[in-house]
C-alpha positions in Angstrom: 26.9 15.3 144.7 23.7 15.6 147.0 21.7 15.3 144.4 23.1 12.3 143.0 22.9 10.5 146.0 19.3 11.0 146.2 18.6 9.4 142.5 16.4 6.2 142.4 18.5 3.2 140.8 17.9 1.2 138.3 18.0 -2.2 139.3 19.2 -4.9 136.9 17.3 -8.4 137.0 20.1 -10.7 138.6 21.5 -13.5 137.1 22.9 -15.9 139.1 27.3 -16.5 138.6 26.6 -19.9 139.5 24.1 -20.4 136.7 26.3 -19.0 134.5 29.6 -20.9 135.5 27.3 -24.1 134.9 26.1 -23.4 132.0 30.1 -22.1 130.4 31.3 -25.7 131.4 28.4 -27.8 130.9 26.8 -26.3 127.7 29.8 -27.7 125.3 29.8 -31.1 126.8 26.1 -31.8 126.9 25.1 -29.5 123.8 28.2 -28.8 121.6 30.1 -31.9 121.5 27.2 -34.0 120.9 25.7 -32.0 117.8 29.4 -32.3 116.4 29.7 -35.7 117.3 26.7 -36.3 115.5 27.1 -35.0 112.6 30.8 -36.6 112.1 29.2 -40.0 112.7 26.6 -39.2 110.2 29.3 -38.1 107.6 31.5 -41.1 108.8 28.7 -43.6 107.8 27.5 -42.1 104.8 31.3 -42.0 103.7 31.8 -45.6 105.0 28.3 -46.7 103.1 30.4 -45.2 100.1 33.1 -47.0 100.5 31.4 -50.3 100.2 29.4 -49.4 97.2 33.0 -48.1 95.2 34.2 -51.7 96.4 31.1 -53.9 95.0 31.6 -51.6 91.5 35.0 -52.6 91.4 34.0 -56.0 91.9 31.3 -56.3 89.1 34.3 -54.5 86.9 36.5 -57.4 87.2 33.3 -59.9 87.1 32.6 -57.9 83.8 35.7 -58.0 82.2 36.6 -62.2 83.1 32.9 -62.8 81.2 34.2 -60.4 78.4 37.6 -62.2 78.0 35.6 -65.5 78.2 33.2 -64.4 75.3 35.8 -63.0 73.6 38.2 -65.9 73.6 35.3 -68.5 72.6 34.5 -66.3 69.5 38.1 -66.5 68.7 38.8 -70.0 69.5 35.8 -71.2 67.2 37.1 -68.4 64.2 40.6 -69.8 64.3 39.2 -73.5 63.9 37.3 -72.4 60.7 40.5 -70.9 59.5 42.9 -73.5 61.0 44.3 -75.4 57.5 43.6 -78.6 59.0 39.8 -78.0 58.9 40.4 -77.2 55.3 41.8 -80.5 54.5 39.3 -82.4 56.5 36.9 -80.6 53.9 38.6 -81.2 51.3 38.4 -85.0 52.0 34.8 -84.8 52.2 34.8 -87.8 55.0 31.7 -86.8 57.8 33.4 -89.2 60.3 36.8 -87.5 59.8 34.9 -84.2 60.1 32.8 -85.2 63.1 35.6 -86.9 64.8 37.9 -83.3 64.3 34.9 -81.3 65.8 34.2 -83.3 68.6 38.0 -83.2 69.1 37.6 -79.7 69.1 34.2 -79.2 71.2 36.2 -80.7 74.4 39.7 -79.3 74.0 37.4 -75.6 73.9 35.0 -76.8 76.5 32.3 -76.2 74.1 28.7 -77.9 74.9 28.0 -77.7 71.3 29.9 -77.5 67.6 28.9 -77.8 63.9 28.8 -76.7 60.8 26.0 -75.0 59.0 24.9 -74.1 55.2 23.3 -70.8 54.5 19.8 -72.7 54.2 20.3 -74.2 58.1 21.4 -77.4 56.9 23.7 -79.2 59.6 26.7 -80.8 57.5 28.7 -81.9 60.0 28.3 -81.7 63.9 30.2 -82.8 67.0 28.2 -85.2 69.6 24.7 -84.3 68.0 22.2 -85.6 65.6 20.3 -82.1 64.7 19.9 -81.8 61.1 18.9 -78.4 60.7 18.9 -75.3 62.6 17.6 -71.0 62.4 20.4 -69.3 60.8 18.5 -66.3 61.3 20.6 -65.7 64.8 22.3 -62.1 64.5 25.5 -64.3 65.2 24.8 -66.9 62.7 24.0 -64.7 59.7 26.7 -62.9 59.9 29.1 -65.5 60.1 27.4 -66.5 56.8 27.9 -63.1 55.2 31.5 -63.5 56.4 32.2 -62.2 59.5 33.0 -63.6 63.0 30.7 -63.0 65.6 29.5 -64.1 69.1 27.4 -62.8 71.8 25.0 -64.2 74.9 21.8 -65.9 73.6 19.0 -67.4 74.9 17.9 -70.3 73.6 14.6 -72.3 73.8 14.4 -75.7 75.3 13.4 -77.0 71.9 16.6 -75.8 70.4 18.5 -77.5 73.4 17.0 -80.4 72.9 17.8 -80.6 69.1 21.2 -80.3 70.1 21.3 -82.5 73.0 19.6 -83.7 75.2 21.8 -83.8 78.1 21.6 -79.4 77.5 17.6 -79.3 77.8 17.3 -81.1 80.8 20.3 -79.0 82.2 18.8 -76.1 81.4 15.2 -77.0 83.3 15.1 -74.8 86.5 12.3 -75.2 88.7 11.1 -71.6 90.0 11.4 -71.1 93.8 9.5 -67.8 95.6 11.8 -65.5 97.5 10.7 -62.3 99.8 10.6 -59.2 97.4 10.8 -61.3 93.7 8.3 -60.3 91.2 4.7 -62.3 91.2 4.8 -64.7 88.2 2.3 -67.8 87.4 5.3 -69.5 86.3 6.6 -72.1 87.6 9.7 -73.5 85.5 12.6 -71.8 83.7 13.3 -74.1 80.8 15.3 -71.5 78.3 18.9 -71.9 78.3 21.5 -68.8 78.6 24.3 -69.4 76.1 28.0 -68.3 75.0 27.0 -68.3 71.0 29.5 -67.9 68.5 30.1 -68.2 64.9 32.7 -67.8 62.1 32.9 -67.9 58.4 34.0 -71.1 56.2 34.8 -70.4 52.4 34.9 -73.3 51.0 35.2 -72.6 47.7 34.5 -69.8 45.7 30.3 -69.4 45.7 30.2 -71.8 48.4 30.4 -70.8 52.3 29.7 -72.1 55.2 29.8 -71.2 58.9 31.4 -73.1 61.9 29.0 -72.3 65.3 29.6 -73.4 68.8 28.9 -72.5 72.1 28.9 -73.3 75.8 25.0 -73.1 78.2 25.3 -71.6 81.1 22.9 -72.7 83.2 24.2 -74.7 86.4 27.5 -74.1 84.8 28.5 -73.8 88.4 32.6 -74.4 87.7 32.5 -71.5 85.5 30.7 -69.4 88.3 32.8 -70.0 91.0 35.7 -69.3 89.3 34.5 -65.7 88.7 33.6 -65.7 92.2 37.4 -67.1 93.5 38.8 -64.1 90.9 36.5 -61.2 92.4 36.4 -62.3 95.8 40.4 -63.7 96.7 41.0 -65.0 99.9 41.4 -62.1 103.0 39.4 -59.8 100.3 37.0 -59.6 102.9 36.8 -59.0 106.6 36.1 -62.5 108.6 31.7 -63.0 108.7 31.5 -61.7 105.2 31.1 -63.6 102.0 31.7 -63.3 98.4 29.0 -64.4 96.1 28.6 -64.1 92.5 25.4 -65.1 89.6 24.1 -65.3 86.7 20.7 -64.7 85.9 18.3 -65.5 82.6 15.7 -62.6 82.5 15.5 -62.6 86.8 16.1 -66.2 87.2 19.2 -67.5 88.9 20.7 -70.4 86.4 24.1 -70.2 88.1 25.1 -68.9 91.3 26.9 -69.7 94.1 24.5 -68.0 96.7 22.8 -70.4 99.2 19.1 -70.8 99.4 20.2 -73.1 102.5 23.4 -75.1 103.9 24.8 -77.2 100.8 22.0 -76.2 98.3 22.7 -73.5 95.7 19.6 -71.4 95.1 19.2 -72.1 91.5 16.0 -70.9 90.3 15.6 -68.2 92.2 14.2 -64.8 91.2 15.8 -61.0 91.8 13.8 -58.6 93.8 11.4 -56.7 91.9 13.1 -53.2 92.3 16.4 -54.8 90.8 14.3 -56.5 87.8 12.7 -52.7 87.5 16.4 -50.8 87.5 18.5 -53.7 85.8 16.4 -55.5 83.0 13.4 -52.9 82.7 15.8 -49.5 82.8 18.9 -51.6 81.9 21.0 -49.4 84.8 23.9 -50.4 86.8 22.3 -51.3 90.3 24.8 -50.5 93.0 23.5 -50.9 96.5 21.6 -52.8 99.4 19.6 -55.1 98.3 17.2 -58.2 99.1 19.4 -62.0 98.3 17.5 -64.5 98.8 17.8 -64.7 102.3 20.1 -61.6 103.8 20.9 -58.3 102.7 24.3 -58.0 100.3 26.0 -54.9 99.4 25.5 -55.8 95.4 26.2 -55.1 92.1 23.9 -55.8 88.8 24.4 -55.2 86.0 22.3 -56.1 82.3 23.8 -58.4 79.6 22.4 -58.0 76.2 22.1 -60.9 73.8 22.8 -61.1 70.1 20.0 -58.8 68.8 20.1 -56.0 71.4 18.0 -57.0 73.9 18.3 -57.7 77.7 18.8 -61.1 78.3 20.0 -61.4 82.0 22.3 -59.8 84.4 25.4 -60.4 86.1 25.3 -60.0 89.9 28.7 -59.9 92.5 28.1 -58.9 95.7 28.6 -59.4 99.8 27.1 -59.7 102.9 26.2 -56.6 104.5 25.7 -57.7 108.2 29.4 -57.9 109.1 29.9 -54.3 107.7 26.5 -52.8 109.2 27.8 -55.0 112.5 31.1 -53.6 112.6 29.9 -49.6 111.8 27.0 -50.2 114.8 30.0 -51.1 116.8 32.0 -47.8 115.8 28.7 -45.9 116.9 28.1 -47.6 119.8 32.0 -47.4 121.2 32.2 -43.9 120.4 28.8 -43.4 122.2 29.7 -44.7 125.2 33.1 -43.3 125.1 31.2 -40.0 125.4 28.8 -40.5 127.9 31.9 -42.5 130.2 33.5 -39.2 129.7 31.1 -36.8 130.3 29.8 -38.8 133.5 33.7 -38.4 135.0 34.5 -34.6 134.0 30.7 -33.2 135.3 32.0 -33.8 139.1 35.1 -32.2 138.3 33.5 -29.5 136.6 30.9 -28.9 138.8 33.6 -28.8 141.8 35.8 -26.3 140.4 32.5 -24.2 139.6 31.3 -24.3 143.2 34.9 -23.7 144.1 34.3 -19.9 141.8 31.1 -19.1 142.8 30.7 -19.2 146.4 33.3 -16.6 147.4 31.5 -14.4 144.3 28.4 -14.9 146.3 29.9 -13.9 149.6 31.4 -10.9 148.2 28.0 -9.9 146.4 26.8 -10.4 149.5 29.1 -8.4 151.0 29.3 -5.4 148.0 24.6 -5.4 148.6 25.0 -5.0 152.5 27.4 -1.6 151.7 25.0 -0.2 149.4 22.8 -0.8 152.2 24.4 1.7 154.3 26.4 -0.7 156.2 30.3 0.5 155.5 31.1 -2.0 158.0 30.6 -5.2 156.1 33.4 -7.3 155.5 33.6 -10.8 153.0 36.0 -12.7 156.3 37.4 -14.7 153.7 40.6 -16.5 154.2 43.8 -15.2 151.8 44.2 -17.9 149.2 46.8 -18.4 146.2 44.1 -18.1 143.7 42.8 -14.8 142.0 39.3 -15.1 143.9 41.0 -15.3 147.3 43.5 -12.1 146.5 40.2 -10.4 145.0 37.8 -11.2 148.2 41.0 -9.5 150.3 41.4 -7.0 148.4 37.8 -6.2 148.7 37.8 -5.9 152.2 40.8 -4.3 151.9 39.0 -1.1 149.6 36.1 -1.2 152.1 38.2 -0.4 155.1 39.4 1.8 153.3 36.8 3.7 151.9 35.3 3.8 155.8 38.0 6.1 156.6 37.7 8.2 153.8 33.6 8.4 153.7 34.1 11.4 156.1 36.6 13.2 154.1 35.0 12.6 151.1 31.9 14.4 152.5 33.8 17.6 153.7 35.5 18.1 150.8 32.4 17.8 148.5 31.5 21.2 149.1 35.0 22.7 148.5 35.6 20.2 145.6 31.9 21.5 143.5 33.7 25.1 143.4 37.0 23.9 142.5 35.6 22.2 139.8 34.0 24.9 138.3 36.7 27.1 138.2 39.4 24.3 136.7 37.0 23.3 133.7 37.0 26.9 132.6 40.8 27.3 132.7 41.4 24.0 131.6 39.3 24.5 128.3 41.3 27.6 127.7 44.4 25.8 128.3 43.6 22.6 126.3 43.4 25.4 123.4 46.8 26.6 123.6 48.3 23.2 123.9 46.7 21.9 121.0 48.6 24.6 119.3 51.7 24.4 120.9 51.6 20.9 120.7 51.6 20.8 117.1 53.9 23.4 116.8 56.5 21.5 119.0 56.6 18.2 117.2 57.0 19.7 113.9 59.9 21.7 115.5 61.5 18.1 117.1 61.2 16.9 113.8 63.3 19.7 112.0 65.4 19.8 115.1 66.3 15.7 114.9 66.9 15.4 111.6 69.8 18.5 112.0 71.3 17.2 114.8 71.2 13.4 112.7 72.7 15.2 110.3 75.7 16.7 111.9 76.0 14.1 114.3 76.9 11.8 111.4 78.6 14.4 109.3 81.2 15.1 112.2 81.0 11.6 114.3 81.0 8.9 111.3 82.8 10.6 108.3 85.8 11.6 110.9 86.2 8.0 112.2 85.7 6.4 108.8 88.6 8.2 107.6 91.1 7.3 110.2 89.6 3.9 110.0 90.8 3.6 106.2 93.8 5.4 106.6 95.1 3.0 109.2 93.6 0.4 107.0 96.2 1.2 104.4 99.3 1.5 107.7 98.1 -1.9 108.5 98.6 -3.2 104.9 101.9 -1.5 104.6 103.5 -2.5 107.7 102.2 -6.5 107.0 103.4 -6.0 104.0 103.6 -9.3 101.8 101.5 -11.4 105.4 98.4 -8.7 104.1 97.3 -11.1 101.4 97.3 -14.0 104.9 94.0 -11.5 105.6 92.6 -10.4 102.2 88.8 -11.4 102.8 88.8 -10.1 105.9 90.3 -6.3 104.5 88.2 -6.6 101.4 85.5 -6.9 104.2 86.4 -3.9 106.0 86.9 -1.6 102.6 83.1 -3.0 102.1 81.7 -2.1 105.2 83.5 1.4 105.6 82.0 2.2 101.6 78.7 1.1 103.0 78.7 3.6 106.3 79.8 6.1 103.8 76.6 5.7 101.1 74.4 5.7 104.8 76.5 8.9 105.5 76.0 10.5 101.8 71.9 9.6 101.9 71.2 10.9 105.5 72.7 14.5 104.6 71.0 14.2 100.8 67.6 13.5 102.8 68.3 16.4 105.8 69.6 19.2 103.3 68.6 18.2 99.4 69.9 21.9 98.8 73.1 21.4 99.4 73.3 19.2 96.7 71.4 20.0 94.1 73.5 20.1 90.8 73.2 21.9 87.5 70.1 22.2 86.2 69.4 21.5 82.5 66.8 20.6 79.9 67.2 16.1 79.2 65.8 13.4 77.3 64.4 10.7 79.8 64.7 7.8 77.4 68.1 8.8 76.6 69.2 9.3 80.6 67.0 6.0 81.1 69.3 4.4 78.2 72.6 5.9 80.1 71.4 4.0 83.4 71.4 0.9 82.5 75.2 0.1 82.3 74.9 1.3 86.1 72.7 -1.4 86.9 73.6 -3.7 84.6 75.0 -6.1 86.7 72.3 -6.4 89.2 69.8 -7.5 86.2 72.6 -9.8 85.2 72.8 -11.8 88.4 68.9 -12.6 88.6 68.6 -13.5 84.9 66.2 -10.3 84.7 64.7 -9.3 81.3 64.3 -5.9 80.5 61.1 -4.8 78.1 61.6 -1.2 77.1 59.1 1.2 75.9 59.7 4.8 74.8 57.3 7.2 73.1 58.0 10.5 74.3 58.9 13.6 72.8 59.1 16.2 75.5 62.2 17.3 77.6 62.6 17.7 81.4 64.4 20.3 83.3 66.5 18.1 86.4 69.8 17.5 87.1 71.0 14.6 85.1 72.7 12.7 88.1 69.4 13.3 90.1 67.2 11.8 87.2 69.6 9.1 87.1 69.9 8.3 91.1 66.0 8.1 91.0 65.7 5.7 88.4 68.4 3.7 89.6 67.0 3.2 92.9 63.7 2.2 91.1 65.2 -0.3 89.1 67.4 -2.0 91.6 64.1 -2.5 93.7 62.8 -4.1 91.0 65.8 -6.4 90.9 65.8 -7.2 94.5 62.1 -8.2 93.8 62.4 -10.8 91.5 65.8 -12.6 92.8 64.8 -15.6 90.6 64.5 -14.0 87.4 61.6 -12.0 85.9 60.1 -9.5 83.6 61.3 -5.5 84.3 59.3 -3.0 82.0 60.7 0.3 81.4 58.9 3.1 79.9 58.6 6.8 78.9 55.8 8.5 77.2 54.0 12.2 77.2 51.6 12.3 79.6 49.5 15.2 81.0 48.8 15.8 85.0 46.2 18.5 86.2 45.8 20.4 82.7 50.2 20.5 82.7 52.0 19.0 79.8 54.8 16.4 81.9 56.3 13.3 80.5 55.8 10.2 82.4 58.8 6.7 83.9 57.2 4.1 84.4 59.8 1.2 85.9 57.8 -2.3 86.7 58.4 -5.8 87.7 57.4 -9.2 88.1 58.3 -10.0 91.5 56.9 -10.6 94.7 54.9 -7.6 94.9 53.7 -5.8 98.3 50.9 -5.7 100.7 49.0 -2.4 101.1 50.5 -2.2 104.3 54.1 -2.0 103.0 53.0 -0.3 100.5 51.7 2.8 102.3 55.6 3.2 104.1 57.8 2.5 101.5 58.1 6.1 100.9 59.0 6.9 104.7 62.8 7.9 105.5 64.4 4.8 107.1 61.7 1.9 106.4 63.1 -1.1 104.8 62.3 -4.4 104.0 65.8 -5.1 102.9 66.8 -5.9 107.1 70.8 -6.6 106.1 71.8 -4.1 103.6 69.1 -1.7 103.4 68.9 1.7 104.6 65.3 2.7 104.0 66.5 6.0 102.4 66.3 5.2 98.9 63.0 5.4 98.2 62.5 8.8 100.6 65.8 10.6 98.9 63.9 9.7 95.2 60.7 11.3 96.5 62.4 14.2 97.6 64.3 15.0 94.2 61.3 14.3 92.1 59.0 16.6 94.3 61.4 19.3 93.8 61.2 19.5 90.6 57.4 19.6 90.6 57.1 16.4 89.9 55.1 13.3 91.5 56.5 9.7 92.3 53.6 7.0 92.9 53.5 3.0 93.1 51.1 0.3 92.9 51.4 -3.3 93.7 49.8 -6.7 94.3 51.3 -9.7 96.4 52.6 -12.3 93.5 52.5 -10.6 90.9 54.5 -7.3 91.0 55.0 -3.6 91.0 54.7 -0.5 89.2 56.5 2.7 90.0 55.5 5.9 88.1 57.6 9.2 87.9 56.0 12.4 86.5 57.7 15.1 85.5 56.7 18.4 84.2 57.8 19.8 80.8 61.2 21.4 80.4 59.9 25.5 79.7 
């Protein structure tokens, strides 16, 4: 003891409790939250960013499919004219003003800019509203109208061919070329090419002799026919209030018909795409689906390529929205959840840092304190009040232990002496002793095992079996003297007879498990598949109630020597485990085959399932006397009493299982000598 008092300490660098408090309530406001906040506003605006691009493809998907069912329907519109019957009459009359007159009819019930009909050397025979005389037939559309088969595409056609036509559709088609931020550098400076609906269909005239009816509709500044695929893609309340729906047409990367504004009440017709769209949409001929450059403002768009008559990218088809109101209302998000934070933080740091000085300055005073009595000074007290709080009752408890270990500093030091030699002489006789307990100890619990499970035994033998049969006899002087009134109460004695049969089975199992010699039957020489066969009457109804099937397999050849009511209790215990596992129906497998085990011929039961299966847990107790996971009418014996008959025998009982998918109990048994 003297000598420890004289060792040097080790002193510890000190780290101050109110840094620490501090930094425990300040370090997840100031460093925590914000990283996660961070990062769940990044992952908010990437996913909201996503969300507007899935909308803007859904948009060009319905733009897409009204301009299909437009193309579609012109092409089938001008194929049932040239195989209406009245066109064939009108042929037949070989009149060109009755002919003329029937296609004009026909050009404005369709809403056609231009119809005729053509021979196979591009000879105009009859035409509605137009002068031409002869056109190309060597259009994709055209010739194969002339080879007999309907067609129609997009198609762009040269102011030259307008004008042959009419006119009125070449000077429509004219475009003068206005410079936006971001469009492609071009010395051009007008767009005179006209986009085009183009459609044809076959005429057989007679045999030898076709011709081909062609029509279509220019959609350049076809401004009715763009705003209805703007009113269909962008409905009214489709989008919040700020934002706005616009939809275009392009020839090559020219605008031709759009209802985007270059400014208030002017369309901007003829102006060009942005030079990374042109690269992605016409040059790569991709879907374009994000941010990009209109005009004037910055849309959440859509492009996509249209492809004319012989393959090739002719324009694109543009739907889009503004972006500002989106971007506006997400900044907002940011912003509000920002300064949600920082209001928040600013009003809990007081509070925090309160309760924190609240902690550490009685923990300084009684450091304080605790350094001065290492000092040497045994008279140094904390003085602070008695609070409610655990701090308070510490800090008085400290001063409490102090005073206390004043008075006893002076005992202490007289008995150290005595105390040195005592201790000495107790470590040698308590080693010794510690030796003999050990022993004895073990010895004693395997005793108050043997001794419990005798006194179980004839506790229940002479304190259950006694009551249970004065408990059925006056169960049958009860019935008697009720007489015909018993049946009144027939659940309720069926009930009884039950519960009395069950105490009895408890009664029967608990004596099996404490003295298996006493009932040990005749021992003779069996064939397990044909016990195994034998059992299943017994359990029959068990498998019965849960639907079970039953899968047997035998191979085996070899006998065992066990009593056949033993053999028979063990495997029906297995087996109606197996049932109670699969209380919905299953799968039980059933097996015997030869099997050796440590160089000794045996024969080997297998009894498996389908049911829920056990965790390793369960799994390493199910073979302990009186565990059960059956908590209303098991007894936990079952299992133990079938261990114990098998391993008398000389044989071995083991199980494997997996949660969900079922279990497999083995039994081996040596060879009948």
């Amino acid at each position: 003891m003297a000598d420890l008092q004289h060792q040097p300490k080790v002193v510890s660098p000190v780290r101050s409790v109110r840094v620490k408090l501090l930094a425990i309530a300040l370090l997840p406001t100031l460093v925590i939250l914000p990283l996660l906040l961070g990062v769940t506003m990044v992952r908010w605006g990437a996913k909201f960013d996503s969300l507007l691009i899935s909308k803007v493809h859904g948009d060009l998907t319905i733009a897409h499919q009204y301009l299909s069912t437009i193309l579609e329907n012109t092409g089938e519109r001008i194929e049932s004219i040239a195989t209406s019957a009245r066109l064939q009459d009108v042929l037949q009359d070989d009149t060109a003003t009755q002919l003329g007159g029937y296609l004009e009819e026909s050009r404005e019930k369709l809403g056609l800019d231009f119809l005729f009909i053509i021979d196979p050397e591009g000879r105009v025979t009859a035409s509605a509203g137009t002068e031409v005389s002869r056109v190309r037939v060597n259009w994709p559309v055209r010739a194969k109208a002339l080879q007999g088969k309907a067609a129609y595409a997009f198609d762009i056609f040269s102011n030259d061919e307008l004008g042959e036509i009419s006119a009125a559709l070449a000077q429509r088609a004219r475009l003068e070329l206005v410079k936006t931020p971001n469009s492609g550098q071009s010395e051009q400076l007008w767009e005179t090419r006209g986009l085009a609906i183009h459609a044809a269909s076959p005429i057989d005239v007679s045999p030898g002799r076709r011709l081909a009816l062609v029509g279509g509709k220019l959609l350049n500044q076809n401004l009715d026919f763009i705003d209805t695929i703007n009113d269909l893609v962008y409905k009214e309340a489709s989008l919040p209030e700020g934002s706005q729906g616009t939809a275009t047409l392009f020839l090559d990367d020219v605008r031709i018909s759009t209802n985007v504004r270059l400014f208030e009440g002017k369309r901007a017709l003829g102006t060009q795409v942005s030079n990374a769209v042109r690269t992605a949409v016409l040059g790569e001929g991709r879907v374009w689906l994000d941010s990009a450059f209109v005009v004037n403002d910055w849309y959440v768009s859509a492009y996509e390529p249209l492809v004319d008559s012989y393959g090739n990218r002719a324009g694109m088809l543009y739907v889009g929205f503004l972006e500002a109101p989106f971007a506006r209302a997400k900044y907002e998000t940011v912003a509000a959840v920002i300064i949600a934070f920082f209001a928040i933080t600013l009003m809990s740091i007081p509070v925090f840092l309160r309760w924190a000085r609240s902690i550490f300055k009685p923990l300084e005073r009684m450091t304080e304190t605790i350094a001065r009595v290492d000092e040497g000074d045994l008279g140094a007290r904390t003085g602070l009040p008695a609070t409610h709080d655990e701090i308070g009752q510490v800090a008085v408890h400290l001063d409490d232990l102090l005073q206390r270990l004043q008075e006893r500093e002076g005992e202490l030091r007289a008995w150290n002496e005595e105390l040195n030699v005592r201790v000495d002489e107790r470590t040698r006789e308590l080693q010794l002793a510690n030796h003999q307990l050990e022993a004895t100890t073990k010895q004693l619990v395997i005793s108050e095992k043997l001794a419990t499970v005798g006194e179980i035994t004839a506790g229940v033998a002479h304190e259950i079996n006694n009551p249970i049969a004065v408990i059925q006899g006056n169960l049958e002087v009860a019935r008697y003297l009720i007489g015909e009134k018993a049946d009144l109460a027939k659940t309720e004695f069926r009930l009884i007879d039950e519960q009395v049969e069950r105490i009895s089975r408890i009664v029967t199992k608990l004596l099996q498990f404490a003295r298996p010699e006493e009932f040990a039957g005749y021992v003779e020489r069996h064939d397990p598949a044909h016990i195994m066969t034998d059992t299943m009457p017994l359990v029959q109804h068990v498998l019965n109630r849960s639907g079970i099937n039953v899968v047997r397999d035998d191979n085996v050849s070899r006998l065992v020597l066990m009593n056949r009511t033993e053999l028979q209790q063990v495997l029906v215990n297995l087996i109606v485990n197996a049932a109670h596992a699969m209380p919905h129906g299953g799968t039980l497998g059933l097996g015997c085959h030869d099997a050796e085990r440590d160089e000794r011929a045996g024969v080997v039961l297998t009894v498996s399932d389908t049911g829920i299966g056990m965790d390793q847990d369960v799994l390493a107790r199910i073979f302990e006397p009186f565990f059960t996971t059956k908590r209303q009418e098991g007894t936990g014996l079952g299992l133990s009493v079938s261990q114990m008959l098998v391993i008398r025998q000389g044989g071995i009982i083991t199980a494997e299982s997996t949660p969900g998918t079922g279990t497999t109990f083995t039994v081996w048994l040596p060879e009948a000598q």
